[in-house]
PyMOL CGO cylinders between C-alpha atoms (Angstrom):
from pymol import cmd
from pymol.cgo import CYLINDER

trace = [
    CYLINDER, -32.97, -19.32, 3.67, -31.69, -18.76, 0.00, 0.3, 1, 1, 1, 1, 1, 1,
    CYLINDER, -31.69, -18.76, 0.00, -31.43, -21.99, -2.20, 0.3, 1, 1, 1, 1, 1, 1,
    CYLINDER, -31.43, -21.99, -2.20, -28.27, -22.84, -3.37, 0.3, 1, 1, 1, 1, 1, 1,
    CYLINDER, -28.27, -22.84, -3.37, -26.24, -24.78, -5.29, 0.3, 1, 1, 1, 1, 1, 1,
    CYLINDER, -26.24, -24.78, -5.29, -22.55, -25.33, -5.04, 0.3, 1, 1, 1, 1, 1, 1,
    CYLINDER, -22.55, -25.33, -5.04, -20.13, -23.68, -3.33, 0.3, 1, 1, 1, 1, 1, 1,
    CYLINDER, -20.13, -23.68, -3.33, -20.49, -19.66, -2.80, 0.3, 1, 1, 1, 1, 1, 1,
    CYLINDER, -20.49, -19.66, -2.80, -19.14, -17.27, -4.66, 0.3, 1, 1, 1, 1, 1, 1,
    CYLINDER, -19.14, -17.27, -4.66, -17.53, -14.85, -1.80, 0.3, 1, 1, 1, 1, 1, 1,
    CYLINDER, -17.53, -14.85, -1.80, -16.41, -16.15, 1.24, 0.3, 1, 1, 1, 1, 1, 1,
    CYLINDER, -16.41, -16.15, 1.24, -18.13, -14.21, 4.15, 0.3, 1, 1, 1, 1, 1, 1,
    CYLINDER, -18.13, -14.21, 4.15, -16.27, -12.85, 6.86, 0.3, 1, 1, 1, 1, 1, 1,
    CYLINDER, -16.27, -12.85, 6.86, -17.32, -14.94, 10.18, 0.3, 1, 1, 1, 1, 1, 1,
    CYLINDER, -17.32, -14.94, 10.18, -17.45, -13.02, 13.48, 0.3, 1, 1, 1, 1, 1, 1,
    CYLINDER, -17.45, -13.02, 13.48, -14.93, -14.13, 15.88, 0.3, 1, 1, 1, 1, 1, 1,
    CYLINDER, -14.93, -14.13, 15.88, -13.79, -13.97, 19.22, 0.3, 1, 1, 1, 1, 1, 1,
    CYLINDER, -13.79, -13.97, 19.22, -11.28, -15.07, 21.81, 0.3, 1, 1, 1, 1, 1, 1,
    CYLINDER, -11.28, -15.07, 21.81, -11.61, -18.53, 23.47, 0.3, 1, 1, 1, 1, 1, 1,
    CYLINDER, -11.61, -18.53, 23.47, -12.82, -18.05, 26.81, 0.3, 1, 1, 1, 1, 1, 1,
    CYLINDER, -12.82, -18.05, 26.81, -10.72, -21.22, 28.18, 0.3, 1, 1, 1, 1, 1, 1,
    CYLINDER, -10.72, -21.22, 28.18, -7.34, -20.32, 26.92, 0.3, 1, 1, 1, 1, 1, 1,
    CYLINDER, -7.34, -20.32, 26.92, -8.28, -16.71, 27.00, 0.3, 1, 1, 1, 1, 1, 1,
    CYLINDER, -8.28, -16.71, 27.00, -7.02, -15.97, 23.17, 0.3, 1, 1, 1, 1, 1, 1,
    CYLINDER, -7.02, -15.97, 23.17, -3.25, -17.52, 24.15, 0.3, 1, 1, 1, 1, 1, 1,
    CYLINDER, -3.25, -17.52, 24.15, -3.87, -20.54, 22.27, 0.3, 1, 1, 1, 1, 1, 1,
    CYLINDER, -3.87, -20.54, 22.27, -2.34, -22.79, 25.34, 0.3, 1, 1, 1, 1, 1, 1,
    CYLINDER, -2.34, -22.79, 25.34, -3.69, -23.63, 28.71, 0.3, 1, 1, 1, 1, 1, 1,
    CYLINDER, -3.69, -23.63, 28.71, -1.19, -24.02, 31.56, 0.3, 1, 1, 1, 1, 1, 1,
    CYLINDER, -1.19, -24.02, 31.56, -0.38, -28.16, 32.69, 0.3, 1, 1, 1, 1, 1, 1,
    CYLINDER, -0.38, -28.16, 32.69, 1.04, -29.01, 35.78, 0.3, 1, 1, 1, 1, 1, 1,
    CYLINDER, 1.04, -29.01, 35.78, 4.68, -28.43, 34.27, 0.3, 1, 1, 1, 1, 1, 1,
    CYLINDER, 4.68, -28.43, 34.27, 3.96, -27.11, 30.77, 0.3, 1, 1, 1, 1, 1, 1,
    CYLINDER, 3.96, -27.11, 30.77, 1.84, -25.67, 28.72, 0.3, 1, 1, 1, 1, 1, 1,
    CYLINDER, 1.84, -25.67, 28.72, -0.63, -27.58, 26.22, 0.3, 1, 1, 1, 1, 1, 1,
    CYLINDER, -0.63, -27.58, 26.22, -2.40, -26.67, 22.97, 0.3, 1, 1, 1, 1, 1, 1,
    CYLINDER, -2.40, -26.67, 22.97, -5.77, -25.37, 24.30, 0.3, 1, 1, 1, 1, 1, 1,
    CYLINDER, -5.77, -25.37, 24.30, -8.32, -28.29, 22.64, 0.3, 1, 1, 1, 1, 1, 1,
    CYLINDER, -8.32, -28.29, 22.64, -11.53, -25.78, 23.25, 0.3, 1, 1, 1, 1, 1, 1,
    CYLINDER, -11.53, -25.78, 23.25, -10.14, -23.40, 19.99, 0.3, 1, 1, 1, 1, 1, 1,
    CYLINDER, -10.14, -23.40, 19.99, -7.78, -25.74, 18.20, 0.3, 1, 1, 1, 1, 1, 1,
    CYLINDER, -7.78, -25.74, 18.20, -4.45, -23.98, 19.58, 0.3, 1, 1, 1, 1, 1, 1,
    CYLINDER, -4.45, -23.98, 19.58, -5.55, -20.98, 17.74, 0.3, 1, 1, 1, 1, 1, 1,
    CYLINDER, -5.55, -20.98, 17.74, -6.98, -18.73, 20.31, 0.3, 1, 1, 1, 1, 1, 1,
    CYLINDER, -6.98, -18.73, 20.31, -9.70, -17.55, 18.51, 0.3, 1, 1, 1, 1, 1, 1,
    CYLINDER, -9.70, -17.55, 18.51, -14.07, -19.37, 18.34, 0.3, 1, 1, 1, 1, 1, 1,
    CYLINDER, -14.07, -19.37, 18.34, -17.13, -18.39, 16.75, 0.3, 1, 1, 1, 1, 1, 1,
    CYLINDER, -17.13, -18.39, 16.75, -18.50, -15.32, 18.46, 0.3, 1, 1, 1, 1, 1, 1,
    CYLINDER, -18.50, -15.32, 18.46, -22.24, -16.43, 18.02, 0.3, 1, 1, 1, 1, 1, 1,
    CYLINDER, -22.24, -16.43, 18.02, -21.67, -20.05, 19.21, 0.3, 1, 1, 1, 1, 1, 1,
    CYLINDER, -21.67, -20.05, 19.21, -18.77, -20.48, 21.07, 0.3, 1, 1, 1, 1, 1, 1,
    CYLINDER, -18.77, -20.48, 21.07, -17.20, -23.44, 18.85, 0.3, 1, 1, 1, 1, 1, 1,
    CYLINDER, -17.20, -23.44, 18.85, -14.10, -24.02, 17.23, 0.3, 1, 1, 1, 1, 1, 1,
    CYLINDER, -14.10, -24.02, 17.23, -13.74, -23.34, 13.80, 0.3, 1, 1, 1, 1, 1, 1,
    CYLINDER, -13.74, -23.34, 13.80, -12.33, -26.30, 11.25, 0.3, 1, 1, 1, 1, 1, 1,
    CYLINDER, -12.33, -26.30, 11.25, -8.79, -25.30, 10.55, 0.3, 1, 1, 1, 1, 1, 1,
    CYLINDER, -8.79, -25.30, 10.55, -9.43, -24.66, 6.89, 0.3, 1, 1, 1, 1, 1, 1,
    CYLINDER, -9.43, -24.66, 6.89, -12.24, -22.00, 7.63, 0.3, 1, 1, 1, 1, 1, 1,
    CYLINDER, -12.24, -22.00, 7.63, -9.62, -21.21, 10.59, 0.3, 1, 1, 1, 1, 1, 1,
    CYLINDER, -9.62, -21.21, 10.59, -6.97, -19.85, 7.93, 0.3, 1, 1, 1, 1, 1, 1,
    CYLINDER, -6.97, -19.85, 7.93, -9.31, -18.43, 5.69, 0.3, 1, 1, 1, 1, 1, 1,
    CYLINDER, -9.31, -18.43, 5.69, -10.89, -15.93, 8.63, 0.3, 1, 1, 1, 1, 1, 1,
    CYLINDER, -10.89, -15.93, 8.63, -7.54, -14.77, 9.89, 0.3, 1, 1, 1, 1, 1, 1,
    CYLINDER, -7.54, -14.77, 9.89, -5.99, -14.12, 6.44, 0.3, 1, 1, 1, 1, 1, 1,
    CYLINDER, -5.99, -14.12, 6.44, -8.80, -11.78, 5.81, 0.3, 1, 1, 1, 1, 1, 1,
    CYLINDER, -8.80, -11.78, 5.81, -8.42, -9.77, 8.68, 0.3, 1, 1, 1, 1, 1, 1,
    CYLINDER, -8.42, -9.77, 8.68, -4.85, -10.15, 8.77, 0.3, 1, 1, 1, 1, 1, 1,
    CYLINDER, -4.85, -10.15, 8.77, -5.29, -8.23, 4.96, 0.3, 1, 1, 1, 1, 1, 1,
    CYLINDER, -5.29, -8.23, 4.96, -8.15, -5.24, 6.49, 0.3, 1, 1, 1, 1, 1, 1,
    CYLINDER, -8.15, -5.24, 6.49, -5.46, -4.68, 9.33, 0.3, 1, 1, 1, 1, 1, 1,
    CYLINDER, -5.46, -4.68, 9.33, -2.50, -4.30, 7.08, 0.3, 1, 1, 1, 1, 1, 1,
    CYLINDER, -2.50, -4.30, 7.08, -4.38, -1.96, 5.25, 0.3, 1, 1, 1, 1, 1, 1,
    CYLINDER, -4.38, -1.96, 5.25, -5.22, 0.11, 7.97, 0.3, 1, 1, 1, 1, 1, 1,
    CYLINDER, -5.22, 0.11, 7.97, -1.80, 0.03, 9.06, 0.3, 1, 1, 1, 1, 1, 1,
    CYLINDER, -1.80, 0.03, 9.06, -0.46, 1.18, 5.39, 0.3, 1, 1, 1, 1, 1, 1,
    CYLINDER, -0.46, 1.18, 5.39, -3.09, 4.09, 5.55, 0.3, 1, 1, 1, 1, 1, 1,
    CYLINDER, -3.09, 4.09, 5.55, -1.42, 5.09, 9.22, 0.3, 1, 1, 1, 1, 1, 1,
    CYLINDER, -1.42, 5.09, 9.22, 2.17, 5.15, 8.16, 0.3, 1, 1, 1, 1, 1, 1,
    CYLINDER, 2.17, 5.15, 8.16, 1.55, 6.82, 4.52, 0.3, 1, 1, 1, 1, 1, 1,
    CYLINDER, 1.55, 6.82, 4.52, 2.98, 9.77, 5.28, 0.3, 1, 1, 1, 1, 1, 1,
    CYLINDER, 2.98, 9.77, 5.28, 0.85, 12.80, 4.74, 0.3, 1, 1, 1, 1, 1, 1,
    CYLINDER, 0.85, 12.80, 4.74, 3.00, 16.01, 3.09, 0.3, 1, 1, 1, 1, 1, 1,
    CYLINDER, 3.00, 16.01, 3.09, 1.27, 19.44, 2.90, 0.3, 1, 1, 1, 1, 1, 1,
    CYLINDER, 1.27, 19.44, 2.90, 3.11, 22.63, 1.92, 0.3, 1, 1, 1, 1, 1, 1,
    CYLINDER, 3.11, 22.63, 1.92, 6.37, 23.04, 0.01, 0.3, 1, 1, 1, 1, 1, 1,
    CYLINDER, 6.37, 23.04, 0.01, 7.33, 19.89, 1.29, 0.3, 1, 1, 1, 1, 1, 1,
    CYLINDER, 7.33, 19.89, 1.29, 4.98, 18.22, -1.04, 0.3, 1, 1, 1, 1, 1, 1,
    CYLINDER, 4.98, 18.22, -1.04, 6.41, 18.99, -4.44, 0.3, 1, 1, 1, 1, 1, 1,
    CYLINDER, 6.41, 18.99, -4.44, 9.80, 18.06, -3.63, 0.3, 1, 1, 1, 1, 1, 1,
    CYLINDER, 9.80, 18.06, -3.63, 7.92, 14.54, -2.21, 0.3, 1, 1, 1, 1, 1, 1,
    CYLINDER, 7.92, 14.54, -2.21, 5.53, 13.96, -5.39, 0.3, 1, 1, 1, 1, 1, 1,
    CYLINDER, 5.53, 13.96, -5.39, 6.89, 13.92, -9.06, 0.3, 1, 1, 1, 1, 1, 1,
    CYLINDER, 6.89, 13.92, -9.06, 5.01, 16.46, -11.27, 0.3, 1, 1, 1, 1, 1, 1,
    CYLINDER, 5.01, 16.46, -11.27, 6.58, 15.03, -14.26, 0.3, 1, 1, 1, 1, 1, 1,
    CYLINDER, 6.58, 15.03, -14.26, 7.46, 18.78, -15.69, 0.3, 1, 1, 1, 1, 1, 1,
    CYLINDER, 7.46, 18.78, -15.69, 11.91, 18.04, -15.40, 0.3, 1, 1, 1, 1, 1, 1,
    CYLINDER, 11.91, 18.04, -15.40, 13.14, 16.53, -18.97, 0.3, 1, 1, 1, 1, 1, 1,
    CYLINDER, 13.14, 16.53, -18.97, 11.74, 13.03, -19.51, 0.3, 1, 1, 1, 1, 1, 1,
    CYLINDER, 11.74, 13.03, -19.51, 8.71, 13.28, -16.92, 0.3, 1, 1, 1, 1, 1, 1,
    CYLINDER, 8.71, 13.28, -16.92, 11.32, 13.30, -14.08, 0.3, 1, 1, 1, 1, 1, 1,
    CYLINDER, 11.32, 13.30, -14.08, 10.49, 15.74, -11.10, 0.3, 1, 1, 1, 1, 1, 1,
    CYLINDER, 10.49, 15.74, -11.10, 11.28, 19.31, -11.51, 0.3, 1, 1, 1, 1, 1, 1,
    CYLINDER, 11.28, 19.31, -11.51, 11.42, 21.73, -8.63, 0.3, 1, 1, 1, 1, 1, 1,
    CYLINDER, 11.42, 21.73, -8.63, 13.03, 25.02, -9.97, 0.3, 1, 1, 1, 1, 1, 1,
    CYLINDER, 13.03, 25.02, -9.97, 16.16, 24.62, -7.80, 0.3, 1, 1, 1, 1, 1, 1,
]
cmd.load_cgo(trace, "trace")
C-alpha cells in the first residue's frame, strides 16, 4: 500500500452494483407502503466488492461520474453521422463571403 498524505488527487471510480434487498428500486415493500430500503441508503445501488452501503457523499460523487460516461455515450449515439452530398450542405466549409457556408447553389 502507497503512503500518502492528504486527500487524493483524482477521485477513483468505485465499482458498484445493485442492492440485493431492494433489488436496485431503492424501496422495499411494507405491509401498506413502501419504505426507503436501509440496506443501500434509498439509493439502490452498494459496493460491488463488499456488499455495503456507500456514505452519501461518496454516493453522489460515483453516480455523477457515470451519469457524465453515459451521457457521453449517448451524445456519440445521436451525433448524427452525414456521408455523401449530404455532408457539405451539413458542415460549413467557410468558402461563402465572410467564412459562411458556400455550396454552389
Amino acid at each position: 500500500m502507497k503512503k500518502q498524505h492528504g486527500p487524493a488527487f483524482k477521485v477513483d471510480q468505485i465499482d458498484l452494483a445493485e442492492c440485493l434487498v431492494c433489488k436496485g428500486s431503492a424501496v422495499i415493500k411494507g405491509v401498506f407502503h413502501e419504505l426507503a430500503c436501509v440496506h443501500c441508503n434509498a439509493s439502490g445501488w452498494v459496493t460491488a466488492a463488499t456488499g455495503e452501503a456507500l456514505p452519501l457523499e461518496v454516493l453522489v460523487t460515483q453516480l455523477s461520474m457515470r451519469l457524465r460516461i453515459v451521457l457521453q455515450q449517448v451524445n456519440q449515439l445521436c451525433r448524427p453521422v452525414t456521408c455523401g452530398p449530404e455532408s457539405l450542405y451539413v458542415q460549413n466549409n467557410r468558402r461563402g463571403a465572410g467564412g459562411t457556408n458556400y455550396t454552389g447553389d
